[in-house]
C-alpha positions as CSV (number, residue, x, y, z in Angstrom):
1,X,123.8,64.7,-37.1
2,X,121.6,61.8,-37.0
3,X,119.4,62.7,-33.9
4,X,118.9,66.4,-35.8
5,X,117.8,64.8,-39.6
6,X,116.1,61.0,-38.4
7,X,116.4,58.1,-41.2
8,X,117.5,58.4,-43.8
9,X,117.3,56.0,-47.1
10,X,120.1,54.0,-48.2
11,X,120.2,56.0,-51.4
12,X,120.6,59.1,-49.1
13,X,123.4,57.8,-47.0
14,X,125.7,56.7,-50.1
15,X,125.2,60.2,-50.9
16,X,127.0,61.5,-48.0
17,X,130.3,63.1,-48.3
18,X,132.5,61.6,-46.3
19,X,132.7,64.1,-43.0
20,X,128.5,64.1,-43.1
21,X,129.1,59.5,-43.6
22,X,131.1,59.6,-40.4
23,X,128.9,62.4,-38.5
24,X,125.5,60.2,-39.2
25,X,127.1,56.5,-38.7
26,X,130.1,57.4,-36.5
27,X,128.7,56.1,-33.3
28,X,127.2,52.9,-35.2
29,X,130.4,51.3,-33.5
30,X,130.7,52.2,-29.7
31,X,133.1,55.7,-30.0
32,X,134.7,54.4,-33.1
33,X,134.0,56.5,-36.3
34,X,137.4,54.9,-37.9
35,X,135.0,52.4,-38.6
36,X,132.3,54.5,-40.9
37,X,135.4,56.2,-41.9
38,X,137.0,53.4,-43.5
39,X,133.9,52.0,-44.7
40,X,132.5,55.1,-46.6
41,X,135.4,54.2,-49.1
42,X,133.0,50.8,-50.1
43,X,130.3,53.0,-51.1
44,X,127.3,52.8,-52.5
45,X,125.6,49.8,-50.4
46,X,122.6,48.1,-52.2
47,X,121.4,47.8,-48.5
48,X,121.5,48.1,-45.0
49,X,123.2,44.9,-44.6
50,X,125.9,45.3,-47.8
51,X,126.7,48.6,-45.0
52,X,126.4,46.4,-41.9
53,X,128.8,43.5,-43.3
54,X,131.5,46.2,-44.8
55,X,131.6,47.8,-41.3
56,X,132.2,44.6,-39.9
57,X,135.1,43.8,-42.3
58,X,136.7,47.0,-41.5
59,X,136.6,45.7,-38.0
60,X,137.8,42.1,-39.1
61,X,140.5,43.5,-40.9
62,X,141.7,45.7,-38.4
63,X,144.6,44.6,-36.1
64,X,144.1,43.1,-33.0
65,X,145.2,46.8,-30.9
66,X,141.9,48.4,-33.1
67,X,140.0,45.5,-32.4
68,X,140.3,45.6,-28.3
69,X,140.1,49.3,-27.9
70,X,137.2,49.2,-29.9
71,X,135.7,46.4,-27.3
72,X,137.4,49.0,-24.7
73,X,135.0,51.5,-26.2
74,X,132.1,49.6,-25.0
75,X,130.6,50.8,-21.7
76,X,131.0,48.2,-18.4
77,X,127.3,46.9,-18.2
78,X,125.8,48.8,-14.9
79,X,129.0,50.5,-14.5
80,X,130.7,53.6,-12.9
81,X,129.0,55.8,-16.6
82,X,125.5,54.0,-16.5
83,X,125.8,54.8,-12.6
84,X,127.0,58.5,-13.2
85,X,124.8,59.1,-16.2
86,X,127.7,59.9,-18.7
87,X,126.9,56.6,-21.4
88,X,126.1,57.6,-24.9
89,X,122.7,57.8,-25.8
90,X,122.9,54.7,-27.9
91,X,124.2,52.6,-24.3
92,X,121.7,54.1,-22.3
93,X,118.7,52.8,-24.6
94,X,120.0,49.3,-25.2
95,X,120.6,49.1,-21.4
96,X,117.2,50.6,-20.5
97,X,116.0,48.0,-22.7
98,X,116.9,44.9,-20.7
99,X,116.0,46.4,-17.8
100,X,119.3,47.7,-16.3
101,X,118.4,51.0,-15.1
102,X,116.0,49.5,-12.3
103,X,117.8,47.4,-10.7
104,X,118.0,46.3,-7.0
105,X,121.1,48.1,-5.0
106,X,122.0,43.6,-4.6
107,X,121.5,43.5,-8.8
108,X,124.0,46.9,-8.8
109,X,127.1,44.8,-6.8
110,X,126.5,41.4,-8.6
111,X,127.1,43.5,-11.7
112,X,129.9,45.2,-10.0
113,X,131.5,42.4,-9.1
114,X,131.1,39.9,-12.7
115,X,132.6,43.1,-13.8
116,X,135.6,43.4,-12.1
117,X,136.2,39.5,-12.6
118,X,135.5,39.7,-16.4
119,X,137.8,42.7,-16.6
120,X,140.5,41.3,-14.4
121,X,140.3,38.3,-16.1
122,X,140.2,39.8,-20.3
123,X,141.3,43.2,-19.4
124,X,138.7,44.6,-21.3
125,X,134.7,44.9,-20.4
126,X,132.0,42.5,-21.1
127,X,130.0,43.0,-24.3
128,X,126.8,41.3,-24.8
129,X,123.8,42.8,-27.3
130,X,121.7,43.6,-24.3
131,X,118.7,44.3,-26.7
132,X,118.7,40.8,-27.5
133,X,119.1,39.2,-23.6
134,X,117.5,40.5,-20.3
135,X,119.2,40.9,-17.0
136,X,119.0,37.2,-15.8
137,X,120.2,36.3,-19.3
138,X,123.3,39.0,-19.3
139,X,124.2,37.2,-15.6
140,X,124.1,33.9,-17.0
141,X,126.7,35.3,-19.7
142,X,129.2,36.4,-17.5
143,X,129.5,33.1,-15.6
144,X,129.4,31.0,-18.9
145,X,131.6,33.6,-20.4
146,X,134.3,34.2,-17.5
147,X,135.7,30.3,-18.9
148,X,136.5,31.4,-21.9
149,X,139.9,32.1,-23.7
150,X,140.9,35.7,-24.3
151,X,141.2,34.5,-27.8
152,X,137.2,33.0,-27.9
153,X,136.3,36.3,-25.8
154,X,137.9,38.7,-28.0
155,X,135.8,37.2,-30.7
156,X,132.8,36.7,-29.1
157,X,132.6,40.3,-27.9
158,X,133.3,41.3,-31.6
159,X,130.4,39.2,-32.3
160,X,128.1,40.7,-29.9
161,X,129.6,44.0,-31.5
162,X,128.3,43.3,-34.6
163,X,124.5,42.8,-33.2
164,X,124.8,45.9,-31.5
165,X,125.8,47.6,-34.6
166,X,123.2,46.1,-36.7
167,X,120.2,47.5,-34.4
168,X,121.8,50.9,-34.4
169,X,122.0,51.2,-38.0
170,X,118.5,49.7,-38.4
171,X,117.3,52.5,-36.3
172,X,119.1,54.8,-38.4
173,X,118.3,53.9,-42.0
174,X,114.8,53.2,-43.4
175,X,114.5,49.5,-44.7
């Protein structure tokens, strides 16, 4: 729905019914609608970021099984989909736009690699805002990042998350 209709106004998405809520900010949150679901009940939003911060406190609230598989939702940066062409739209912007798609076949197996170590290590992919870091930056994650605890990583990805989320819905609703 929202590639077919554009932005629309704040007004004009508290207005949504619920099925239309979901069709326009569904993918807000990597292949996780339950999230505009449940937050289409805390309508009407004063602004983009009332909606941004009662998205994000669905996610908060949700239990921790919701929480991972919606970090499991989330795309291995350079991976097998990038590679095959099968991300959403949305994942194949941001990670145009740090530079991802032209990358050097050595660039493709360090990726490979920090992702097989970050998922052996988490069991679930790396997550970084890639609209807000270029490739040397997104390298410099993993390695900082691989130290973590599961607990810290859980969090930060649901921080990183919650960027991403924000610069989707900017792009979908006029400010």
């Amino acid at each position: 729905m929202n590639n077919v209709i554009g932005k629309l106004t704040i007004e004009q998405v508290n207005k949504l019914d619920q099925r239309e809520f979901v069709a326009f900010l569904g993918g807000v949150f990597e292949s996780s609608p339950w999230v505009a679901e449940a937050s289409w009940f805390n309508r009407p939003f004063g602004s983009v970021t009332e909606l941004h911060t009662a998205m994000c406190d669905v996610v908060q609230s949700a239990g921790s099984p919701q929480q991972e598989a919606l970090i499991c939702a989330h795309p291995d940066l350079v991976g097998r989909a990038a590679l095959a062409g099968t991300l959403t739209p949305a994942s194949m912007r941001e990670q145009a736009s740090a530079g991802l798609d032209r990358l050097t076949l050595e660039e493709v197996s360090k990726f490979e690699e920090l992702n097989r170590a970050y998922r052996g290590r988490f069991g679930f992919p790396f997550v970084i805002c890639v609209r807000e870091n270029k490739k040397e930056a997104i390298l410099s994650g993993f390695s900082t990042r691989l130290t973590n605890s599961r607990e810290a990583e859980v969090e930060k990805a649901l921080e990183e998350i919650a960027k991403i989320a924000r610069l989707r819905l900017e792009e979908l609703i006029e400010q």
